[in-house]
N, C-alpha and C positions, 0 to 999 in steps of 0.2 A: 337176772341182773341184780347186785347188789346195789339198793339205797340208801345213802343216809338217813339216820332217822332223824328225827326232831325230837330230841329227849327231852324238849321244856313242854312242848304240848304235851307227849306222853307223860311226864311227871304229874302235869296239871290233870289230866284225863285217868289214868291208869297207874298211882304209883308204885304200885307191887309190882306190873311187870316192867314198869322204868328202872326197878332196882334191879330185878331176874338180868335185863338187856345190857347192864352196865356190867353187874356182876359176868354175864358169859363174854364179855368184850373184854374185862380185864382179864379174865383166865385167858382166852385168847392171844392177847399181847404177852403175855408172861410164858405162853406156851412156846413163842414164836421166837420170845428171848430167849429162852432156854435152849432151842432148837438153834438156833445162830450161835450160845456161846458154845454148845457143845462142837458145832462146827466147827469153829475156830480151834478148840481146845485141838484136834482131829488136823487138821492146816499145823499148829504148831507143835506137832511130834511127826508128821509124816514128810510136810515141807516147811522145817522151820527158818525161819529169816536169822542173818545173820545177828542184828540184833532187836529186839524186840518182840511183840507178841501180834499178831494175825488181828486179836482182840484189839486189839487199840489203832490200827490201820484206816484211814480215812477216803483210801482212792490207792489205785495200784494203776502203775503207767510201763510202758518199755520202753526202753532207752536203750537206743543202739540192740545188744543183744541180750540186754539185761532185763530182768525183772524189777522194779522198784515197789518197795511198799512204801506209800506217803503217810505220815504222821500230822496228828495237828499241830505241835509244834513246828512242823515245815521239816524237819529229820527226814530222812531218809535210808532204809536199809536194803536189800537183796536178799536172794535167798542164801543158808546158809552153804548151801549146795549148788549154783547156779543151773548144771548143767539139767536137775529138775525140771527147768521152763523150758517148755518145747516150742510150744506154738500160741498165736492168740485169733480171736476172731474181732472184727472191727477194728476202733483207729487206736492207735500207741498211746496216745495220749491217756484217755480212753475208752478202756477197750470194752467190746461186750461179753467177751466171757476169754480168760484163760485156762491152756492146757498144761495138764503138770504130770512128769510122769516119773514115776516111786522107784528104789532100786530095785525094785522085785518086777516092775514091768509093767504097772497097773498105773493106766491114767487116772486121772479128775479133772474133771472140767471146773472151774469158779467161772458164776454165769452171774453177770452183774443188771438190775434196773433197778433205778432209783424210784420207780412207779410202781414194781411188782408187789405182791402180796407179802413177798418178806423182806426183799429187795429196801420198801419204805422204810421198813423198820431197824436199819443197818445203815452207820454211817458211810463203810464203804459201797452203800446199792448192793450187798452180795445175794442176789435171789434165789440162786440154788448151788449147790454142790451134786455131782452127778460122778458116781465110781462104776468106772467100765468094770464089765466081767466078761471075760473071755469066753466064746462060747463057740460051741464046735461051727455053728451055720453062721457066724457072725457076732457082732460085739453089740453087748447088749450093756444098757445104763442103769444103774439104781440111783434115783433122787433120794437123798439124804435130809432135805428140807421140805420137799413136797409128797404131801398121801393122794392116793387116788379114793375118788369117791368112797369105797369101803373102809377107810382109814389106814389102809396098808401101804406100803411101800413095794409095788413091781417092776422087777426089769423090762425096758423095754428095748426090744432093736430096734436100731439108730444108727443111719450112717452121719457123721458128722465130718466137717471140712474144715481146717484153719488154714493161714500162714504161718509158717513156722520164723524160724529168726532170722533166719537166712532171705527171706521172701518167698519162699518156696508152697506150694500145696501140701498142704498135712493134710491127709486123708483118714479116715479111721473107721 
């Protein structure tokens, strides 16, 4: 279980490693930004909006049958391609993760909390980016955002389930 520390006691007690824990916390945050803009950057060549960048998106809602990306200025755009959005899971409003799938046939799921590990760190809540690979016994996920314990990135098999736009079960 991760603790906050109390870095005024640690400063006062220990300040070399106050500085070591500050020091590994802002690499930390800057690794995690880098790993979200690259994300993004990835969102706007593969499903780019019609107008705008993924990067500057604040909340993403469905409407009717559409995708919306919400801006701070209150704007609103779609994607450039609509028929991309397939499916979502949770409410329209929203949602907890969107399904997108490429002209080439290859999903992505954007999986949203505003509490997760990277999730916090993202004004849209985006926590992970997950790109299906087709695989002979089943479809398997690579996280984009998150390493497993050895700091690598592995597929996993994953059945997953949305609603599509239709109302329908998306299965995958």
């Amino acid at each position: 279980m991760n603790m906050p520390l109390n870095t005024t006691n640690l400063q006062r007690q220990h300040p070399c490693i106050a500085m070591a824990v500050v020091n590994v916390e802002s690499l930390a945050k800057r690794h995690i930004s880098e790993k979200l803009t690259n994300a993004k950057q990835l969102l706007d060549i593969l499903f780019p909006l019609a107008q705008g960048s993924h990067n500057d998106v604040t909340g993403y809602m469905v409407y009717y049958q559409h995708l919306l990306a919400c801006f701070a200025d209150a704007t609103l755009s779609g994607l450039r391609h609509p028929r991309q959005f397939i499916a979502l899971s949770g409410h329209k409003t929203q949602p907890d993760a969107l399904l997108l799938k490429h002209d080439s046939g290859c999903h992505l799921e954007m999986s949203f909390n505003h509490g997760g590990l990277i999730g916090c760190h993202d004004q849209s809540g985006l926590d992970d980016l997950q790109l299906e690979e087709a695989h002979n016994h089943g479809n398997r996920w690579i996280s984009l955002l998150h390493e497993s314990i050895d700091g690598h990135t592995s597929p996993q098999e994953m059945r997953k389930q949305f609603v599509d736009h239709e109302g329908l079960i998306y299965a995958l």
